[in-house]
C-alpha positions as semicolon CSV with decimal commas, in nm:
position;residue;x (nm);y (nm);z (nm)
1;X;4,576;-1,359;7,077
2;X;4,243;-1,349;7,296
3;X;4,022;-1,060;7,191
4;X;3,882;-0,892;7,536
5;X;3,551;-0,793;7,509
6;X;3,443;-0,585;7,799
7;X;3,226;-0,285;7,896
8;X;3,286;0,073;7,955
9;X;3,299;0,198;8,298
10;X;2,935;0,427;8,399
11;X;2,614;0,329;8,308
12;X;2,723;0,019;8,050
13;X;2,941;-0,148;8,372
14;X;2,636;-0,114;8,565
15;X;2,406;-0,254;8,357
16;X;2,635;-0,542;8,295
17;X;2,660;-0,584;8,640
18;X;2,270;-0,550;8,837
19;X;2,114;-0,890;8,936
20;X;1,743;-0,702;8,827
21;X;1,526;-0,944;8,705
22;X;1,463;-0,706;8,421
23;X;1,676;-0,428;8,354
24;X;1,623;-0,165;8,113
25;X;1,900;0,034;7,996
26;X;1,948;0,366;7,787
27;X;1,733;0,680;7,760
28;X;1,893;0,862;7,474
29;X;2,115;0,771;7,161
30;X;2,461;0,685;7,117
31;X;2,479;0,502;7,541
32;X;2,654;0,202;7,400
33;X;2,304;0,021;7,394
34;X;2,284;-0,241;7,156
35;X;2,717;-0,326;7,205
36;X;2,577;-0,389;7,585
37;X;2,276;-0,570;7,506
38;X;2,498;-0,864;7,354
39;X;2,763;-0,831;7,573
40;X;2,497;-0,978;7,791
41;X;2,473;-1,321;7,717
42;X;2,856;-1,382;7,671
43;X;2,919;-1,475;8,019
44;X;2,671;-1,811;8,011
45;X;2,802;-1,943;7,672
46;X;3,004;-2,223;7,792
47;X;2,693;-2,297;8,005
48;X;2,527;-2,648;7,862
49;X;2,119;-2,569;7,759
50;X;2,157;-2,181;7,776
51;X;1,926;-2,020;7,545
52;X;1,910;-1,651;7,476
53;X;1,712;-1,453;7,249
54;X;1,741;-1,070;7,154
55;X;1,488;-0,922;6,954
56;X;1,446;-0,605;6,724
57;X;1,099;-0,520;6,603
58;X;1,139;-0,588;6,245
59;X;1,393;-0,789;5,989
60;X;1,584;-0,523;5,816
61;X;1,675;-0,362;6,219
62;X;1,829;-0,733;6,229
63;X;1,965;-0,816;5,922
64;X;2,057;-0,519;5,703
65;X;2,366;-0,386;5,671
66;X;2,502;-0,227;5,989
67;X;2,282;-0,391;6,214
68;X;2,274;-0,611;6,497
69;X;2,344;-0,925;6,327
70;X;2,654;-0,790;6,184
71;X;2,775;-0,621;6,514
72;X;2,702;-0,984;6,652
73;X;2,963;-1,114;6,390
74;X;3,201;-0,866;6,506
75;X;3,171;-0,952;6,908
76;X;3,130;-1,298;6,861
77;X;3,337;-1,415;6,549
78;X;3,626;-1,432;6,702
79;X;3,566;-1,619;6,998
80;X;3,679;-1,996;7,049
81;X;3,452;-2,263;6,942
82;X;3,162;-1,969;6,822
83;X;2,954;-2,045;6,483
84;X;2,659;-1,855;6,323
85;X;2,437;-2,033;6,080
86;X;2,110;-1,853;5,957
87;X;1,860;-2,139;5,903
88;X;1,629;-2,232;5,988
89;X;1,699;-1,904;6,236
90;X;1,986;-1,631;6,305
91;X;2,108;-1,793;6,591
92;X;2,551;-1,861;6,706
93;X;2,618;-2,136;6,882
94;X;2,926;-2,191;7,084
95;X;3,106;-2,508;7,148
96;X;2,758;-2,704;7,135
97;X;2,640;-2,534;7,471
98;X;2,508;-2,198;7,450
99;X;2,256;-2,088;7,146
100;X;2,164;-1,702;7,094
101;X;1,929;-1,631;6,887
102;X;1,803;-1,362;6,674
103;X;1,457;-1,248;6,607
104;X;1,156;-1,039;6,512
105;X;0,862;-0,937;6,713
106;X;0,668;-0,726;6,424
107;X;0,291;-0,788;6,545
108;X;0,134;-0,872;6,847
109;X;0,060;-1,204;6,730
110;X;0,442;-1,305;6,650
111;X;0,487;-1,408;6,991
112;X;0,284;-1,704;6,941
113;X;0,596;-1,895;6,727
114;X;0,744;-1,914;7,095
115;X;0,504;-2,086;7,308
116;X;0,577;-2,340;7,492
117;X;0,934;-2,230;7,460
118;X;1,196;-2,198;7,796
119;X;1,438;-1,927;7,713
120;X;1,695;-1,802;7,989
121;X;1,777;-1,467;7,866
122;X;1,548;-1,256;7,675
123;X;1,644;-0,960;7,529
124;X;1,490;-0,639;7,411
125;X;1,712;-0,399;7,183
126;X;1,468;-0,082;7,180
127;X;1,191;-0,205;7,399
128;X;0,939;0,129;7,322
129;X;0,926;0,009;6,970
130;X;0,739;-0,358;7,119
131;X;0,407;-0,346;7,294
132;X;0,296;-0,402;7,607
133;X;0,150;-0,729;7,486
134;X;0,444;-0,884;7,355
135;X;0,676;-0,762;7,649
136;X;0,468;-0,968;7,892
137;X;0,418;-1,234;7,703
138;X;0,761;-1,325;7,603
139;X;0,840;-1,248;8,035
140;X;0,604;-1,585;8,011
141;X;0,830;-1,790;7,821
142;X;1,139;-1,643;8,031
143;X;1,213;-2,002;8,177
144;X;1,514;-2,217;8,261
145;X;1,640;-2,532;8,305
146;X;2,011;-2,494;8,296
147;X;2,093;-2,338;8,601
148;X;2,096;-1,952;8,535
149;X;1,802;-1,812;8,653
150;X;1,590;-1,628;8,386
151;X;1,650;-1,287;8,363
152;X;1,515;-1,014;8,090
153;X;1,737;-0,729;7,966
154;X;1,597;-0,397;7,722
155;X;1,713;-0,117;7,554
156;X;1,539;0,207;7,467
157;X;1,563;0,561;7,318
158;X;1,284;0,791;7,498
159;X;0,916;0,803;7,412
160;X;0,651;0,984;7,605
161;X;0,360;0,796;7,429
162;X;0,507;0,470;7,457
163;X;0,430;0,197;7,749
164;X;0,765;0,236;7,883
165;X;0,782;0,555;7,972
166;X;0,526;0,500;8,261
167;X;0,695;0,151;8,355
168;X;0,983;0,337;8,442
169;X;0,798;0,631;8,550
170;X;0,972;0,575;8,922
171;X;1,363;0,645;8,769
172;X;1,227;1,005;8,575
173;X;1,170;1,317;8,711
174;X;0,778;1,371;8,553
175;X;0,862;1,739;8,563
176;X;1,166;1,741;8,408
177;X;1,126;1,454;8,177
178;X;1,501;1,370;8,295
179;X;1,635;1,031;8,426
180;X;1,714;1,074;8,874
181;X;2,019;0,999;8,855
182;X;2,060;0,898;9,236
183;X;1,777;0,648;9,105
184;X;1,954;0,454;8,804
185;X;2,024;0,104;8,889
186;X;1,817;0,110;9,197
187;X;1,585;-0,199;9,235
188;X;1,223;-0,217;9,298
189;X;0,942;-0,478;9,289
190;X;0,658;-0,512;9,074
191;X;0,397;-0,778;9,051
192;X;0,142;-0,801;8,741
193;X;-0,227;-0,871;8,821
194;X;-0,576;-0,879;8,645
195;X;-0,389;-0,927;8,294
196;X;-0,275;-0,574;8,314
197;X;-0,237;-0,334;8,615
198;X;0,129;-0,333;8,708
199;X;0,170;-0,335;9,123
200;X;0,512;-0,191;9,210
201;X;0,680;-0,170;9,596
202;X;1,045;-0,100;9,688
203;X;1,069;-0,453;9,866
204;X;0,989;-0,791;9,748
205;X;0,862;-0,869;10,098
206;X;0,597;-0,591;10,085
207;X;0,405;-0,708;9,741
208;X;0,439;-1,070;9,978
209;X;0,231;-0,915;10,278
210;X;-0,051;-0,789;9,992
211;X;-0,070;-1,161;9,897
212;X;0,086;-1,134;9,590
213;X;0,232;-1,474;9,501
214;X;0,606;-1,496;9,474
215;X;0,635;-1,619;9,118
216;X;0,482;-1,318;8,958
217;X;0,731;-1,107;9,215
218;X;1,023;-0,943;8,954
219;X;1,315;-0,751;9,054
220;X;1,309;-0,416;8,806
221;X;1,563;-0,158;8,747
222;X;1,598;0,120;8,478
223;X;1,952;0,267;8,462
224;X;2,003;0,607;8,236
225;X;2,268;0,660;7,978
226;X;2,374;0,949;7,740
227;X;2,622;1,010;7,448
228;X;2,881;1,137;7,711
229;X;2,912;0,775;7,889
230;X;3,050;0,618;7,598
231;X;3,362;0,716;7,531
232;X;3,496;0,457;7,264
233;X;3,165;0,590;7,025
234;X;3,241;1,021;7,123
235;X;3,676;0,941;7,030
236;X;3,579;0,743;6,707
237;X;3,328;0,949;6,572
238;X;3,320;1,297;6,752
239;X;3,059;1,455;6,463
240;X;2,804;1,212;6,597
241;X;2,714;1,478;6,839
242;X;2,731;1,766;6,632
243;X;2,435;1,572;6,415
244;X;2,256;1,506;6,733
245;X;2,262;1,899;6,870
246;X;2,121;1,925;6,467
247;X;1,771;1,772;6,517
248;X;1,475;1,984;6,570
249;X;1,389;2,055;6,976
250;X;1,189;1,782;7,051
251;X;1,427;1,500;6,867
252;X;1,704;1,664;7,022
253;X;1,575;1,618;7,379
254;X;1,494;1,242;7,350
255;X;1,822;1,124;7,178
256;X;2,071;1,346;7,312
257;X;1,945;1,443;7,619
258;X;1,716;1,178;7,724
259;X;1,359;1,319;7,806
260;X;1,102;1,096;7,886
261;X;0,863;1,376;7,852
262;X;0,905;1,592;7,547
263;X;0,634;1,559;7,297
264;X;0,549;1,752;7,019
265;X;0,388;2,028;7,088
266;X;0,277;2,434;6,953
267;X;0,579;2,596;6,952
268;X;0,837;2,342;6,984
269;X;0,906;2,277;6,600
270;X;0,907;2,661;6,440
271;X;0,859;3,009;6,599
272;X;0,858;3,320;6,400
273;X;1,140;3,462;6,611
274;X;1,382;3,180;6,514
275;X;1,392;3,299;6,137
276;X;1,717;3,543;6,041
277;X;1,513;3,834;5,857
278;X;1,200;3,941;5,663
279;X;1,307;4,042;5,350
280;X;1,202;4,295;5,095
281;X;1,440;4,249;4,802
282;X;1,499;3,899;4,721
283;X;1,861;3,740;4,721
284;X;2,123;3,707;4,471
285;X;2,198;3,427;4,562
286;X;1,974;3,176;4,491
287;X;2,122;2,856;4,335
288;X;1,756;2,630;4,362
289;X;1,367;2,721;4,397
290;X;1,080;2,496;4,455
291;X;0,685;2,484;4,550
292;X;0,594;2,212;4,722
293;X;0,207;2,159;4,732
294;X;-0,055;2,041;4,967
295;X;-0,362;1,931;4,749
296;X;-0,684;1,954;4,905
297;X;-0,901;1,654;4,895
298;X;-1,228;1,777;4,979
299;X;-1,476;2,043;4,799
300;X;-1,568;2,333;5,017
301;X;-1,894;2,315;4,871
302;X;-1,914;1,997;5,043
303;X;-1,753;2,085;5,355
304;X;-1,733;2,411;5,528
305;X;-1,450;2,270;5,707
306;X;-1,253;2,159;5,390
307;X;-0,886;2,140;5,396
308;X;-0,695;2,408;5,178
309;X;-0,407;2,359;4,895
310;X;-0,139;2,521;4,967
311;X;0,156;2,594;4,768
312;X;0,499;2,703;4,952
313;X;0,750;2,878;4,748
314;X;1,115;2,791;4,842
315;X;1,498;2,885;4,774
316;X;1,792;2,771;4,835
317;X;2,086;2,981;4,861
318;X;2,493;2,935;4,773
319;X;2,524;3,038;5,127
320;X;2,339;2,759;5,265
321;X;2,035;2,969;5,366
322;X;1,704;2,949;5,278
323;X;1,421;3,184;5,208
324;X;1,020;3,125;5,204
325;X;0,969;3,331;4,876
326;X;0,556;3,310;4,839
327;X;0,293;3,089;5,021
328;X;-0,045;3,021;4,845
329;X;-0,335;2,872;5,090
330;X;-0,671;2,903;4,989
331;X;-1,037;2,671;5,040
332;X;-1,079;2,604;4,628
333;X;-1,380;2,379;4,445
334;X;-1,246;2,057;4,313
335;X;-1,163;2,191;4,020
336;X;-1,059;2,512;4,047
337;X;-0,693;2,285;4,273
338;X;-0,569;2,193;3,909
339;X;-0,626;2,545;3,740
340;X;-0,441;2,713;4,055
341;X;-0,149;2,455;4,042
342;X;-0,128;2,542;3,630
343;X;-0,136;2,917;3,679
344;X;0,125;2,894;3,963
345;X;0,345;2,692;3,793
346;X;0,331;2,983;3,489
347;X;0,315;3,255;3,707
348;X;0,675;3,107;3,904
349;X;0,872;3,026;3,557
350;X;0,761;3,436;3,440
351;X;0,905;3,558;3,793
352;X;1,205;3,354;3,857
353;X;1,332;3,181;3,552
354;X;1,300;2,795;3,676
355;X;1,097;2,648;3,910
356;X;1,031;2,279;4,017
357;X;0,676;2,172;4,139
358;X;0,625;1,925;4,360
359;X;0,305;1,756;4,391
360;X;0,226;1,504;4,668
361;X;0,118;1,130;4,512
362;X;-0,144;0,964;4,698
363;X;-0,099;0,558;4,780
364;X;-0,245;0,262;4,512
365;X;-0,342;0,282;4,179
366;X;-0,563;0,601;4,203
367;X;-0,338;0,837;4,321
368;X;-0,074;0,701;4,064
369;X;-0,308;0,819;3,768
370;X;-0,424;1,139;3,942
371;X;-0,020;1,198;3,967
372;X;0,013;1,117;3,602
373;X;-0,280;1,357;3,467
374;X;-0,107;1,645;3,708
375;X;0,249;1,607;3,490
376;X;-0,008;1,601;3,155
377;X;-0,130;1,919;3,268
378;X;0,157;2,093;3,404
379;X;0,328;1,966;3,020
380;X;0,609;2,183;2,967
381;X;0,658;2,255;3,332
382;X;0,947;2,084;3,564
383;X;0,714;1,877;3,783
384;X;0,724;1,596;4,016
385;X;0,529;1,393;4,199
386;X;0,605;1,178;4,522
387;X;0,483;0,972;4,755
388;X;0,491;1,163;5,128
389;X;0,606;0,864;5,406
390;X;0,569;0,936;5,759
391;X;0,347;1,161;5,973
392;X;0,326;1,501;5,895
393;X;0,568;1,537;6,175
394;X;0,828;1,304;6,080
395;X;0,844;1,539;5,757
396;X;0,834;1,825;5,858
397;X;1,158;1,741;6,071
398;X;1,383;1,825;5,850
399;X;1,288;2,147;5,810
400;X;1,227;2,240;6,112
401;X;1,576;2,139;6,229
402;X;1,747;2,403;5,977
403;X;1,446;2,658;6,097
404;X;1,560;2,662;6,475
405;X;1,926;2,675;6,335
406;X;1,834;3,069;6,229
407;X;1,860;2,917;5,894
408;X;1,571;3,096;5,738
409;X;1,449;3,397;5,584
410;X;1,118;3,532;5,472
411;X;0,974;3,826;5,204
412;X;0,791;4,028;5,325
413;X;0,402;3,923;5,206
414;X;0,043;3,988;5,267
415;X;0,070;3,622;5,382
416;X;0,336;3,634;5,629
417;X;0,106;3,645;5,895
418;X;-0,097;3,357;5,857
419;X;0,205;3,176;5,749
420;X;0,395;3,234;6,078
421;X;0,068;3,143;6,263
422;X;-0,002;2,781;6,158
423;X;0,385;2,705;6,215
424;X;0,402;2,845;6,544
425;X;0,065;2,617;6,619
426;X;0,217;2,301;6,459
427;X;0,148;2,023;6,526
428;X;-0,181;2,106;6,733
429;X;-0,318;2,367;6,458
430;X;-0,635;2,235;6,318
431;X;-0,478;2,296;5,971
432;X;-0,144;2,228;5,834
433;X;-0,151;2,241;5,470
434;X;0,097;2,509;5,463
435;X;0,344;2,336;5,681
436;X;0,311;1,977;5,478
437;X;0,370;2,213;5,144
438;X;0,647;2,328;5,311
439;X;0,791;2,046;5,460
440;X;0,770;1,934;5,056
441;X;0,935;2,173;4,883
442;X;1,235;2,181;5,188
443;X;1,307;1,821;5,127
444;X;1,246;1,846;4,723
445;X;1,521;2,139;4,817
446;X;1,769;1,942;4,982
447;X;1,669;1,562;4,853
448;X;1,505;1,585;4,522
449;X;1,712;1,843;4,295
450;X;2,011;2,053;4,304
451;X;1,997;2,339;4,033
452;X;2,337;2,557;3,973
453;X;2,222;2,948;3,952
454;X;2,311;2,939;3,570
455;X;1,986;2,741;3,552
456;X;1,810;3,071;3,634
457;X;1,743;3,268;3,396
């Protein structure tokens, strides 16, 4: 039985279909992207000395579980006269004739294993995740000798900051941040001169009559895609959009509704109006509590601008609400940070029975023996300490998804003020201790424990 491997009528079709030069394909999640991106090479594999190459920006995008190497096994297993080996490199071969490889791109300096190489198809899968360096460079090894003329094809999700998003700065509206859509798949011309300022023109013939010379000519085209276009992905898995209308604002915008010019900004990740109510009696339903803390690291007898600790009080409810029970943010001396954290931690076990602490855990050998002589102190406490990954924003995603969902309440506190401010201003706020002690004790919340209300005494 021959296994039909085709693409979806829209945006994949289309991108299947363009003779660009380079094409670049996507614009938010869940378009179909990477099942496109090696559909690609499929129709040259019974072509003798055809070499193709699709890179991800690091190993474990390749090779882990789920990713493109195995999707590979499941497009290309099946076909006639196909075999994958994986050394000396990920690569199938079919019949003798055709080689795709696999591969990483994780510094700028990784292009360098391919020089002097001729490959006919190069291929990008999430291009804003390489830089400009390595994009160009690997266009310089885009060669061929077999008779298919070298050709480039990319993926991508949005990303203002990224490279990209003025390459393709032509097929968005920079108001809107949203693909034109009359402008998907349309070709233009662009020429790169003086290393790196990009020329573009909507002919070939006028980047000619500026005396650009015809080999550094290239046919571009970006062509949009959403969730909606693939239909296969939105029939198997229809919750895949319900988690995508879950992610704070600004993720939301890129993935599911592909905008090239949503950033974080004040405003866009919590706003006081968003919360459900300001409470004056606490719940009764409260099945987990937590502080995270944001330690400062500076004196403010050194530094008039020294960072504060702040401590963010948390619950959990059997509902699935949460509640911002008590926020602590003050400028402390050195030492005074470990006698606050010690009469917190008392002061939370009097009030509400239980309470975990979470203290942040600074990278290397220092910051594991400043963790440890935390838990000596807090002895007798439930404490933990962890290692924060990510930029402040990446963490305090999470939370701010559930925010914007209503999902919180507040008690009413002398702090409530100040508290509200720094969110609302985050992530341009000068300070954002109580937003990273927030962020902590949300994910020590939903990630690190899970207390029944029995545990409250």
């Amino acid at each position: 039985m021959n296994k039909i491997i085709r693409p979806q009528k829209g945006p994949q079709e289309k991108f299947l279909a363009t003779n660009a030069e380079i094409a670049i394909y996507g614009g938010a999640a869940g378009g179909g992207k990477t099942y496109a991106i090696l559909m690609e090479p499929l129709r040259y594999i019974n072509t003798r000395g055809y070499r193709a190459v699709i890179f991800r920006k690091n190993f474990n995008q390749i090779f882990a579980s789920g990713g493109i190497w195995d999707e590979s096994q499941e497009m290309y297993g099946d076909i006639a006269g196909s075999k994958s080996v994986q050394t000396p490199k990920f690569k199938w071969s079919f019949k003798n004739k055709a080689n795709i490889y696999f591969d990483f791109l994780g510094r700028d300096a990784d292009v360098e294993k391919w020089q002097g190489s001729q490959i006919t198809f190069i291929g990008f899968d999430e291009l804003t995740h390489f830089s400009e360096r390595q994009f160009f460079y690997m266009l310089s090894r885009n060669r061929s000798t077999c008779g298919v003329k070298p050709y480039i094809r990319a993926t991508c999700n949005p990303d203002a900051d990224s490279w990209v998003a003025k390459f393709i700065s032509w097929w968005i509206d920079q108001e809107t941040g949203y693909p034109i859509p009359e402008r998907s798949g349309k070709k233009r011309y662009m020429a790169r001169v003086d290393d790196d300022e990009v020329i573009w023109a909507d002919t070939r013939k006028e980047l000619l009559d500026r005396n650009i010379q015809p080999n550094k000519i290239k046919s571009v085209t970006f062509i949009a895609s959403t969730l909606a276009d693939n239909k296969i992905l939105m029939e198997k898995d229809p919750g895949y959009k319900a988690n995508l209308e879950s992610l704070p604002l600004v993720e939301r915008e890129r993935l599911l509704h592909g905008n090239w010019k949503i950033k974080p900004a004040a405003g866009l990740y919590f706003k006081r109006v968003q919360i459900g109510s300001i409470l004056n009696t606490m719940p009764d339903d409260i099945v987990a509590i937590a502080r995270g803390w944001d330690l400062a690291a500076t004196d403010v007898d050194e530094d008039d601008d020294a960072a504060y600790t702040s401590g963010v009080l948390m619950a959990k409810r059997s509902n699935g609400r949460y509640v911002v029970l008590d926020v602590i943010n003050q400028q402390l001396k050195a030492g005074d940070v470990r006698k606050l954290t010690r009469t917190t931690a008392a002061a939370d076990n009097a009030k509400y029975g239980y309470v975990r602490q979470r203290l942040p855990q600074d990278p290397g050998q220092a910051g594991k023996e400043q963790a440890q002589s935390y838990i000596e102190m807090l002895a007798g406490y439930d404490v933990v300490t962890k290692q924060e990954s990510g930029s402040k924003i990446t963490r305090a995603e999470p939370m701010a998804a559930q925010w914007q969902l209503g999902l919180f309440d507040v008690m009413a506190g002398p702090w409530n003020e100040e508290y509200f401010n720094q969110l609302e201003s985050f992530p341009e706020s000068k300070f954002k201790d109580m937003v990273d002690a927030s962020s902590s004790a949300f994910n020590e919340l939903t990630l690190g424990m899970a207390f029944n209300i029995d545990n409250l005494l």
